[in-house]
VOGU-3710 file (C-alpha; in Angstrom, 3 decimals, decimal comma):
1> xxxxxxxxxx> 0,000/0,000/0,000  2,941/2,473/1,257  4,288/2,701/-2,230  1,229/3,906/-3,764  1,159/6,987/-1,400  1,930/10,067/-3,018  5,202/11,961/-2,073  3,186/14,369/-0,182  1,075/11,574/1,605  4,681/10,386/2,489
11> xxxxxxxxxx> 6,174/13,092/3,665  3,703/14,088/6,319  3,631/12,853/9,905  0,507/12,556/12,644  0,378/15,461/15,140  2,470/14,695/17,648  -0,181/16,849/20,114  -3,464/15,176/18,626  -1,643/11,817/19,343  -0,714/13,183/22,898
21> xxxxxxxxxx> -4,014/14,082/23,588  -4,893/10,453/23,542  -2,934/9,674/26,839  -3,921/12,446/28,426  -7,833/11,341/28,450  -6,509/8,811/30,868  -8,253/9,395/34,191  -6,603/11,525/36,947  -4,292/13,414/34,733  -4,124/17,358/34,607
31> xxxxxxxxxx> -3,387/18,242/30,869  -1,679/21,262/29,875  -1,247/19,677/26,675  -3,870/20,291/24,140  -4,867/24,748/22,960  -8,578/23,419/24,423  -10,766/26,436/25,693  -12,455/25,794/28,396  -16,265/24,166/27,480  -17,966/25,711/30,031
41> xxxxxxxxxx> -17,018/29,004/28,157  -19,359/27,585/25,166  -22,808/29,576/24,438  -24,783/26,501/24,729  -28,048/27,901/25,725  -27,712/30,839/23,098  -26,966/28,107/20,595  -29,601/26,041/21,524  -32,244/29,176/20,634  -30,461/29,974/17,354
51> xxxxxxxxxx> -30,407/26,102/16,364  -34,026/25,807/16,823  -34,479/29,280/14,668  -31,996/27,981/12,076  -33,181/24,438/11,204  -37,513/25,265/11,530  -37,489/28,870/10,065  -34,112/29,137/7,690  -33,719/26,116/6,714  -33,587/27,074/3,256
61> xxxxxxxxxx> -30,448/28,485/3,884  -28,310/26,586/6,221  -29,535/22,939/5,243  -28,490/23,577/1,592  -25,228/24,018/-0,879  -24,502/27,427/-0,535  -21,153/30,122/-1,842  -17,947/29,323/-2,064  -16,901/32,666/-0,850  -19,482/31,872/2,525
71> xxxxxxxxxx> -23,008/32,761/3,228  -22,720/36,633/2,677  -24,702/37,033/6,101  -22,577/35,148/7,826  -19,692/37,074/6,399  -21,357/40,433/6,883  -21,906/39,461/10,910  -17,939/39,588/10,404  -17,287/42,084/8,770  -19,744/44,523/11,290
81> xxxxxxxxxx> -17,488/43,177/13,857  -14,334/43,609/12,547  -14,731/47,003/11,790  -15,695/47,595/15,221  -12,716/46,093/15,803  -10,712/48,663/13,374  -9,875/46,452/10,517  -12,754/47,973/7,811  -13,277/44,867/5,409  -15,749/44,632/2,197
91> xxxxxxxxxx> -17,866/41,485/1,413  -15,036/40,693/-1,463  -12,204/40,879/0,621  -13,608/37,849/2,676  -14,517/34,293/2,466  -15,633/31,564/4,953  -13,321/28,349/6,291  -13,753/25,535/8,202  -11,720/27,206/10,765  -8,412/28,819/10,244
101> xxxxxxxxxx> -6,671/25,855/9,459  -8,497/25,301/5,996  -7,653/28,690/5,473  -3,873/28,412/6,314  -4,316/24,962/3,916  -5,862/26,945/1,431  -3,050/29,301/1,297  -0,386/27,156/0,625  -2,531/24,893/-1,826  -2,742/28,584/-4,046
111> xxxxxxxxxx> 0,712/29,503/-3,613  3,357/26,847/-3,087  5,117/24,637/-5,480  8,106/22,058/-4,144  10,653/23,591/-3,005  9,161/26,867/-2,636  10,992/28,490/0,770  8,291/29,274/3,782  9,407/31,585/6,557  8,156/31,279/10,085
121> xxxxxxxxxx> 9,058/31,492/13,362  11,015/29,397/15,951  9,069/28,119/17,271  5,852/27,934/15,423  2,384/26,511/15,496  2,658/22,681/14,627  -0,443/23,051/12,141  1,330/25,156/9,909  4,325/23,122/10,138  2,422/20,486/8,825
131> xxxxxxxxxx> 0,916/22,053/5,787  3,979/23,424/4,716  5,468/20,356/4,861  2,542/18,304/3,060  3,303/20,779/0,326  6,406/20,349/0,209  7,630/23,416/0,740  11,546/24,115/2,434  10,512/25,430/5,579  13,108/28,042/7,454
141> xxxxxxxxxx> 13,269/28,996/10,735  13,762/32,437/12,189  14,469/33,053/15,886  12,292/34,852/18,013  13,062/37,920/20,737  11,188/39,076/23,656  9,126/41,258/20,779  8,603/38,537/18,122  10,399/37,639/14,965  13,914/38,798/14,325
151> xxxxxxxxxx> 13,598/40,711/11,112  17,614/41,128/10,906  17,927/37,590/10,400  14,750/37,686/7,790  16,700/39,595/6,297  20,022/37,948/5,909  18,037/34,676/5,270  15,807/36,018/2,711  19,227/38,306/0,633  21,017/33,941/1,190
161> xxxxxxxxxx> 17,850/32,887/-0,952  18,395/35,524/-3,755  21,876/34,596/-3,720  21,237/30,938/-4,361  18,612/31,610/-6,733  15,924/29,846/-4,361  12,108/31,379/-4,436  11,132/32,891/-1,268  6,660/32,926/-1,020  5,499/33,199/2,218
171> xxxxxxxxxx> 5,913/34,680/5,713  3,921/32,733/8,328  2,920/34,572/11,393  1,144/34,267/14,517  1,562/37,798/15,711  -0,462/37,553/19,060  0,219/35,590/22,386  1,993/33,456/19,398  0,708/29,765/19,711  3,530/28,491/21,117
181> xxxxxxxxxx> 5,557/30,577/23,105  2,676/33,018/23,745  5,191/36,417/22,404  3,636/39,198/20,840  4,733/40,921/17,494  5,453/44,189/18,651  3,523/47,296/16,274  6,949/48,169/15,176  7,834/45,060/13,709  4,477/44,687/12,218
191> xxxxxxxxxx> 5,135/47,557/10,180  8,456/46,640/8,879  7,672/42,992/8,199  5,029/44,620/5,843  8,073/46,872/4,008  10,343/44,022/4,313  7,227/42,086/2,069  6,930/44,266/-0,243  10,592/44,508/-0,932  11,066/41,034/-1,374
201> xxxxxxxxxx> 8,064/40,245/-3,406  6,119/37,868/-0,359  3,129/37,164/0,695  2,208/37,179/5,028  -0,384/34,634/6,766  -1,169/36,712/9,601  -2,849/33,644/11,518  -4,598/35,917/14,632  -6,963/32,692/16,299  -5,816/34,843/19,960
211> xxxxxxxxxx> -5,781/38,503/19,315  -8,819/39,218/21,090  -7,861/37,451/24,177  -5,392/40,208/25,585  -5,272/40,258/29,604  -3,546/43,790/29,795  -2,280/46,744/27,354  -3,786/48,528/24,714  -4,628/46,330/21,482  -1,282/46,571/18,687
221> xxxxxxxxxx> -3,146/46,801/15,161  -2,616/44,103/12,661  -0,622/43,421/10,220  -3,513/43,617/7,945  -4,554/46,827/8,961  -1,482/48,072/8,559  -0,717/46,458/5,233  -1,265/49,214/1,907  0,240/46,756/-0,965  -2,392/43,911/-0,595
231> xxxxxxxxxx> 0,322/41,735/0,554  -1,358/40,259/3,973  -3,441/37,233/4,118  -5,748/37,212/7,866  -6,607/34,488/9,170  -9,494/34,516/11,868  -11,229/31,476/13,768  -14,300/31,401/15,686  -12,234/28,199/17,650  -11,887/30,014/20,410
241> xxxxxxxxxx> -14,344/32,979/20,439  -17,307/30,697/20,395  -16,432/27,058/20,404  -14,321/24,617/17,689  -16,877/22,435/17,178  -18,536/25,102/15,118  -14,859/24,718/12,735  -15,623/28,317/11,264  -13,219/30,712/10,304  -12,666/33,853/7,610
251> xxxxxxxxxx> -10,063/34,429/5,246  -9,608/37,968/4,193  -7,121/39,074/1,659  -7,372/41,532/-1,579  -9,979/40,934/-4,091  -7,347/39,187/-6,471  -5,911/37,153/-4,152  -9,469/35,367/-3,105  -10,076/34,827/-6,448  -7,243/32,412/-7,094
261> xxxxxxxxxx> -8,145/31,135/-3,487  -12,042/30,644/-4,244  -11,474/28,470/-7,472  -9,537/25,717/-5,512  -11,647/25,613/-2,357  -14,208/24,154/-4,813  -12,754/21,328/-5,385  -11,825/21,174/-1,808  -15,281/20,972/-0,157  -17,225/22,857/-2,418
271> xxxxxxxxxx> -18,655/25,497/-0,099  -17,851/25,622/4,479  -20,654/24,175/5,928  -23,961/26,337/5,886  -25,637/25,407/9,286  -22,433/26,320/11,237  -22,500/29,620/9,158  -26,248/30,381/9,445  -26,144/29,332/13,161  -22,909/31,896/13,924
281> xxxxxxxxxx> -24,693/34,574/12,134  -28,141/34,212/13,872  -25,353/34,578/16,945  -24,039/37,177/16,123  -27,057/38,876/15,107  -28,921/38,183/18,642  -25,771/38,717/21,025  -23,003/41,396/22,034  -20,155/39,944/21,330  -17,999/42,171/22,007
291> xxxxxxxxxx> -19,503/41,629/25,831  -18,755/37,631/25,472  -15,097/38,537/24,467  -14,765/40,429/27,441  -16,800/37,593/29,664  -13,777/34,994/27,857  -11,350/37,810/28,851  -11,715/37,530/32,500  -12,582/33,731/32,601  -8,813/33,178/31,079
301> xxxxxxxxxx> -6,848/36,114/32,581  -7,875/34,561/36,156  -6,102/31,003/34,525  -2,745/32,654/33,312  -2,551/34,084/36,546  -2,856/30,982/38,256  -0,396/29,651/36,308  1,892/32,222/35,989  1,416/32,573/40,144  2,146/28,385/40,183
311> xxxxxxxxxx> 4,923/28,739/38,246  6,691/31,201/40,665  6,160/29,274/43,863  6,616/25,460/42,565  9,300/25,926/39,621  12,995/25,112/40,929  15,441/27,904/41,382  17,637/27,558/38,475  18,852/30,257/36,215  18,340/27,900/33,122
321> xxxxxxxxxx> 14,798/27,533/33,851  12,449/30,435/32,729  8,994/31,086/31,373  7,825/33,796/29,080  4,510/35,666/30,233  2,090/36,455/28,114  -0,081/39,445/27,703  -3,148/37,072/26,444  -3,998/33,632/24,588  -4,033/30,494/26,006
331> xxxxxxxxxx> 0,009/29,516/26,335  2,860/29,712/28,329  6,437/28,429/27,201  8,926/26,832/29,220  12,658/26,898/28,448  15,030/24,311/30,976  18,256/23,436/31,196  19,860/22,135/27,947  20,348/18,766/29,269  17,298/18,242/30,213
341> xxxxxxxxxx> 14,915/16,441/27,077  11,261/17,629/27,661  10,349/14,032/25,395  11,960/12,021/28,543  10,828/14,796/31,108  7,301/13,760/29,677  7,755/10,150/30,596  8,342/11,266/33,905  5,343/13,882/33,731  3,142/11,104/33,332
351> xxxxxxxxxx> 4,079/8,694/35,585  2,974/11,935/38,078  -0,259/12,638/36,040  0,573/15,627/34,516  1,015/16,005/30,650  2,478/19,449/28,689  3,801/18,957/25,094  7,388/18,730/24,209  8,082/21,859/22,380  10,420/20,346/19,816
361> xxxxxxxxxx> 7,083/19,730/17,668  7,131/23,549/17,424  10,979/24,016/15,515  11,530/23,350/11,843  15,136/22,925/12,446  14,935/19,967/14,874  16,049/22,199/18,096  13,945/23,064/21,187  14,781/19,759/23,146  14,639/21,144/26,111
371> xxxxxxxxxx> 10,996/23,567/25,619  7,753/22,532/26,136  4,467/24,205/26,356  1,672/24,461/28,874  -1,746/25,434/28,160  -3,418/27,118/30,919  -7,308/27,451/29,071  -8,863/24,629/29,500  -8,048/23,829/33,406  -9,529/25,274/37,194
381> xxxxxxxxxx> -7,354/27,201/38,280  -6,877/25,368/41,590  -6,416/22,368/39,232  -3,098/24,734/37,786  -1,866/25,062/40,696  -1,809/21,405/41,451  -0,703/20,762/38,408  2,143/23,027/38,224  3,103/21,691/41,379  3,500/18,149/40,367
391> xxxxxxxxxx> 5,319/19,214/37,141  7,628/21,269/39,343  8,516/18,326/41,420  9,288/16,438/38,303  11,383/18,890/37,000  13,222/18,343/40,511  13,349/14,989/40,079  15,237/15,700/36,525  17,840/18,069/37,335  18,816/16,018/40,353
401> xxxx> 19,479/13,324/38,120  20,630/15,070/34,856  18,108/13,425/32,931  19,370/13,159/28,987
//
């Protein structure tokens, strides 16, 4: 059977989280493994009215085909939103998804060929990292500081591509509470990685599933808004602003650039599913969301505090060991000593009934041994701190006996 796969088919591994999250449905263990939100956070009695409205009375509508491009309702909802928001959109400069991560597929489906050179962050959401590689594009890394993406090295890495005669597409980006390491693009960057794109003749995913969920300063625009040469591609997803189930997302990008994108999402699943659409719009249509953002808001500051309070009193004293802290999202990353392997540490995690996820998953270059990253949404936060406190006992347990 193997050698009838295709080379992409081939080249592709499972999740390494999705198979983690197996093991961790095992009873007594505290996950901080899976990007989960919390499903007592769902609208399930506000869904429950809209269902009821959208299979008796518009039926018409969300039990049949419907656009490629999205039910424009549905799309409109968004786009009322989002300029609420400050990012002004028009019905043509958006589509609908099954979630972002058709979208980011989408994107790469359009615009990569083999061997085309990807550009993204280390370390960077493990979805992405498997798209680019099912397209078979080379993926290359670029290391992060406190305030996101180091654009000197973009640079130098993107001037070693002209140089070898290579073709340079895309810029992949998580700009906000970054999925994993929870760093934020600061507004400064933003604006140069849209010169640096426009120099170089690239397109940027801007992949913002978080950027609503900020605990604490003033909101840093995005790179869309900021973008004048149609060169930014935003990706948002309802995953974690309603619930995932619903897998419903929106693509925007310029007029010409949804075109292309339209004519092969028909062959991909002809048109995102209308019920989720028409029940999200009857949502939006009936509810403030801006006041359930800011409900979700103080539901999930209260659990990064927990955890970022945990981590101070039950982490060992070591000046290899540190944490970032982030301003919103769901994530907090872990960096320990370099001897220490975060696969083995997991072992050892388990056997104590706590699970995280080895953050070599998240690098394209085979590094980050010795990361991993916790997920703070989807637990109590007196189940964090218990948590955190048998992970910091492990991570004892480790250093004491130079675990490699």
């Amino acid at each position: 059977m193997r050698e009838l796969l295709s080379q992409r088919a081939r080249g592709v591994k499972r999740s390494e989280i999705r198979e983690l999250l197996k093991l961790t449905e095992q009873p007594g263990i505290i996950s901080f493994a899976g990007g989960l939100p919390d499903p007592e956070t769902f609208p399930t009695q506000e869904f429950a009215q809209a269902a009821q409205q959208v299979i008796q009375q518009d039926y018409h509508k969300s039990l049949q085909y419907g656009a490629t491009e999205g039910d424009k309702r549905f799309r409109q909802a968004v786009i009322d939103w989002l300029t609420q928001e400050g990012l002004p959109l028009r019905l043509d400069e958006i589509i609908a998804t099954s979630a972002a991560q058709q979208g980011l597929d989408l994107i790469c489906k359009v615009f990569l060929d083999p061997g085309d050179l990807v550009y993204c962050d280390l370390p960077t959401y493990l979805g992405a990292i498997q798209a680019f590689t099912a397209y078979q594009a080379e993926k290359i890394g670029i290391p992060m500081e406190e305030d996101g993406m180091n654009l000197e090295v973009l640079k130098s890495k993107l001037e070693e591509a002209r140089r070898a005669d290579k073709r340079p597409k895309l810029v992949y980006i998580v700009p906000n509470f970054q999925n994993p390491s929870g760093i934020t693009l600061s507004e400064a960057k933003r604006k140069e990685l849209v010169e640096i794109a426009q120099q170089y003749n690239l397109l940027i995913m801007e992949d913002d599933p978080y950027g609503w969920l900020r605990y604490e300063d003033r909101p840093i625009p995005s790179l869309k808004s900021l973008d004048k040469y149609g060169r930014v591609i935003l990706l948002v997803s309802f995953s974690k602003l309603l619930c995932p189930g619903l897998r419903l997302g929106i693509l925007a990008a310029s007029p010409d650039v949804l075109s292309e994108i339209v004519k092969l999402k028909q062959p991909t699943d002809l048109c995102t599913p209308s019920f989720t659409q028409s029940l999200a719009y009857h949502y939006l249509r009936a509810h403030d969301f801006h006041e359930r953002i800011e409900h979700l808001k103080r539901i999930y500051k209260e659990k990064r505090d927990a955890m970022l309070e945990a981590l101070e009193e039950y982490m060992p004293r070591h000046p290899e060991i540190h944490w970032t802290r982030p301003q919103g999202g769901f994530f907090v990353w872990m960096t320990l000593p370099e001897y220490i392997d975060s696969t083995e540490l997991l072992r050892r995690a388990l056997s104590a009934q706590v699970a995280f996820v080895t953050g070599s998953a998240f690098f394209v270059d085979g590094s980050g041994k010795n990361t991993l990253r916790l997920s703070f949404a989807e637990q109590k936060p007196e189940v964090i701190r218990e948590g955190m406190c048998r992970l910091g006992q492990t991570i004892e347990e480790a250093i004491a006996t130079r675990v490699t």
